[in-house]
N, C-alpha and C positions, 0 to 999 in steps of 0.2 A: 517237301510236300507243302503246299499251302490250297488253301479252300478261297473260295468265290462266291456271295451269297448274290441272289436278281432275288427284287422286291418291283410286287404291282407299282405303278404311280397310284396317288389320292386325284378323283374328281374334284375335293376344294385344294383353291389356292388360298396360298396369303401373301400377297404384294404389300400388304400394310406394315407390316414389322418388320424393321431394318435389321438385315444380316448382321450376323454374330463375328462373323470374319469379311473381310476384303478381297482375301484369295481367292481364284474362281478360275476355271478352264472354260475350253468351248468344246461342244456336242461331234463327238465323230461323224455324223451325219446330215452337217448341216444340208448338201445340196438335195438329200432325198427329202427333207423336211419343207424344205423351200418348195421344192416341184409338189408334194402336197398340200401344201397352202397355197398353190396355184390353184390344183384341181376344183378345192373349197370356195375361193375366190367365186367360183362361177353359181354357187347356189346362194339361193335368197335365203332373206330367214325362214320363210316357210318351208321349202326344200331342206335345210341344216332341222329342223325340228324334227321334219319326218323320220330324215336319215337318221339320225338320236335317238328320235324318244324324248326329246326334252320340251322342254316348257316355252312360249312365245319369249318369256321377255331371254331365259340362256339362250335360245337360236340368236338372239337379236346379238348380244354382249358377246358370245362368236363368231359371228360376221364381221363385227366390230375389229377384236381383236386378229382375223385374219386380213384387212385391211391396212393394218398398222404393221402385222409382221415384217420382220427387215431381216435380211441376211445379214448385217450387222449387227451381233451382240456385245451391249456393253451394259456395266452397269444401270445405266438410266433406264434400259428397256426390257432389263434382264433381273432374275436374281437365282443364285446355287441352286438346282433341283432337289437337293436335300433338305432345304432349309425353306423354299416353296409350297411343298406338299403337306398337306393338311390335310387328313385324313385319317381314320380309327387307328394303320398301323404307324401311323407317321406320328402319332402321340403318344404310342409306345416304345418310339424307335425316340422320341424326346431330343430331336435334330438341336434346336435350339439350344439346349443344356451341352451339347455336345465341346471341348475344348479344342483350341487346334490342334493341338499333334491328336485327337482322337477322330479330327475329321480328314485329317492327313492317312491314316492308315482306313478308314474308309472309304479313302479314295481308291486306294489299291487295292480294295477285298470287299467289297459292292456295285452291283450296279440295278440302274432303273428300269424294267424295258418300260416302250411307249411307243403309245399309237402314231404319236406324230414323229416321235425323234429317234425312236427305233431303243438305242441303248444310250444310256444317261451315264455318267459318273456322279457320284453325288455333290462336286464341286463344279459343272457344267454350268456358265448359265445359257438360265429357261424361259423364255418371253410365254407367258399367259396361253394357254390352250384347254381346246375340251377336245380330244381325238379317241376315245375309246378303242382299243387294238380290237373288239368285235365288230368294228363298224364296215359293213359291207358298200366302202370307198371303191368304187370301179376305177384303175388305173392301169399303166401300161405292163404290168407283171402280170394281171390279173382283177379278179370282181369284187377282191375285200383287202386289207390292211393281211392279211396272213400269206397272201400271196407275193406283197410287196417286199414283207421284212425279213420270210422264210431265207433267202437265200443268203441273206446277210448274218442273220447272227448269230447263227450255230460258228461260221468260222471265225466270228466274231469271239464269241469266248472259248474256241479253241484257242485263239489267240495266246490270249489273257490266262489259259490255263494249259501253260506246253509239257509239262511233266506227266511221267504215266501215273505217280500215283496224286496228282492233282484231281481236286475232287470241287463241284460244283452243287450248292446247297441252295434247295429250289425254296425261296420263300416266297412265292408268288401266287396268283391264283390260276388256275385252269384259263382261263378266256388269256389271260399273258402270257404264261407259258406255253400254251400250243404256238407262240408264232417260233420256238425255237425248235426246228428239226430236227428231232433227233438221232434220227439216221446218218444226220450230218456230222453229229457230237462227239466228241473222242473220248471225254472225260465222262467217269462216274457221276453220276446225278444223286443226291440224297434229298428225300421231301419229308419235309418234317412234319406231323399233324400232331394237332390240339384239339385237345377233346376236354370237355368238362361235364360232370354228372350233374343230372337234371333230372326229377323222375323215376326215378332210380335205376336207370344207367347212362352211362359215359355216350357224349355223342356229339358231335360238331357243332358249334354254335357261332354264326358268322360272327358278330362285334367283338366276341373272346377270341376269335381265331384269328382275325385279322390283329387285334391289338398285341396277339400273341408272335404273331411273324414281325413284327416292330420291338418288342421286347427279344425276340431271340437276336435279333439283329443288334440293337444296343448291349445285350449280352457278349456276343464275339467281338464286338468294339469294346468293349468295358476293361475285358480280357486278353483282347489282342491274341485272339487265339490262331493257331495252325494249323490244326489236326482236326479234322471232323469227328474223332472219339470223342474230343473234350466235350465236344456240343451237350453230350450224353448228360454235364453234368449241370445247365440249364435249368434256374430255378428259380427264376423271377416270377416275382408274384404267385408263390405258390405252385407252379406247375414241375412234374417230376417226370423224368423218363422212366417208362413201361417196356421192358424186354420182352415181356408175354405177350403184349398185343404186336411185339415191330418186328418186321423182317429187316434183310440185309441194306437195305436201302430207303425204306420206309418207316421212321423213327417215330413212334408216338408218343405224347407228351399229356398227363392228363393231370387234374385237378381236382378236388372238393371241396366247394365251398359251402359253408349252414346257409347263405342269402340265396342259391340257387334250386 
């Protein structure tokens, strides 16, 4: 048996601090990433704003970086998508601190989905992007990013996950995960949620939840775990598994802290 965990990517990047390791692969998907940074190519910054929701001067610094894009990755114009992403869980998932043989079995029992690159290894390198997977990209599969990548990576981590009692542990968010089919999927799915009391009851709280799927992820690295029961015993930063609130596949994870 072995487990498979997919994590959202982070909107920040960090090109500024130099990789912890050397090691690095390349993106399974380069040529479908390339044909959308063609598509992108054709909009201004005012179009890439709209299409977003972002701000003049990120439409601009994306157009920028879709300009520069190269179907050649290498270090200079690249850096590991693990060690890139900067964001609430990517701080909890503490990429940087990581050692190599722990980014080594990460690599084999993680991956990224993404709007541009579809699915990541955490050793991939990543040239600079803003692609959001809800962005309603009109392209030749269809009118959004879910239409493009659907076909691809359910058998994508069938792949990755050929045993029947191989199991797939969702730490992603809803707008990422929906691009994977489930109909398509062979393997069990397990989604873990975090809840912290606030108020006086237990209830999701995005920056705890997200830094929580970065920590459960550092946790099965930490561990080098195999068995998705282990997960059950997750207790970073306080958080403990709840039998009473989880069902068979939906595990919940909660917390109490005095500052909340």
């Amino acid at each position: 048996m072995s487990i498979l965990m997919v994590l959202s990517p982070a909107k920040s990047l960090d090109y500024e601090t130099p990789p912890s390791v050397t090691t690095h692969t390349l993106p399974q998907y380069v040529p479908q990433a390339y044909h959308l940074i063609e598509i992108l190519r054709n909009f201004t910054p005012a179009q890439v704003g709209r299409l977003m929701d972002i701000s003049d001067a990120l439409a601009t610094l994306n157009v920028a970086r879709y300009e520069l894009f190269s179907e050649t990755f290498t270090p200079e114009n690249s850096k590991q998508a693990l060690l890139a992403f900067n964001g609430d869980v990517y701080e909890g998932l503490n990429a940087g601190q990581l050692s190599a043989e722990q980014l080594d079995f990460a690599q084999n029992h993680l991956r990224i989905l993404s709007g541009l690159y579809g699915l990541l290894k955490p050793l991939d390198l990543m040239q600079p992007y803003r692609l959001e997977m809800g962005t309603k990209l009109p392209n030749a599969q269809g009118k959004d990013l879910y239409a493009f990548w659907k076909p691809l990576l359910a058998d994508a981590l069938n792949a990755l996950l050929p045993q029947p009692n191989d199991v797939l542990v969702n730490l992603a968010s809803e707008e990422y995960f929906k691009s994977v089919d489930l109909k398509r999927l062979k393997v069990r799915v397990v989604s873990p949620v975090f809840e912290d009391y606030k108020n006086g009851k237990y209830k999701i709280i995005s920056f705890y939840a997200k830094r929580a799927r970065g920590l459960m992820a550092r946790y099965v690295i930490d561990h080098r775990l195999s068995s998705p029961e282990l997960l059950k015993g997750f207790d970073y930063e306080g958080y403990a598994f709840d039998p009473e609130v989880s069902t068979e596949n939906t595990w919940t994870f909660r917390r109490k802290l005095e500052n909340l």
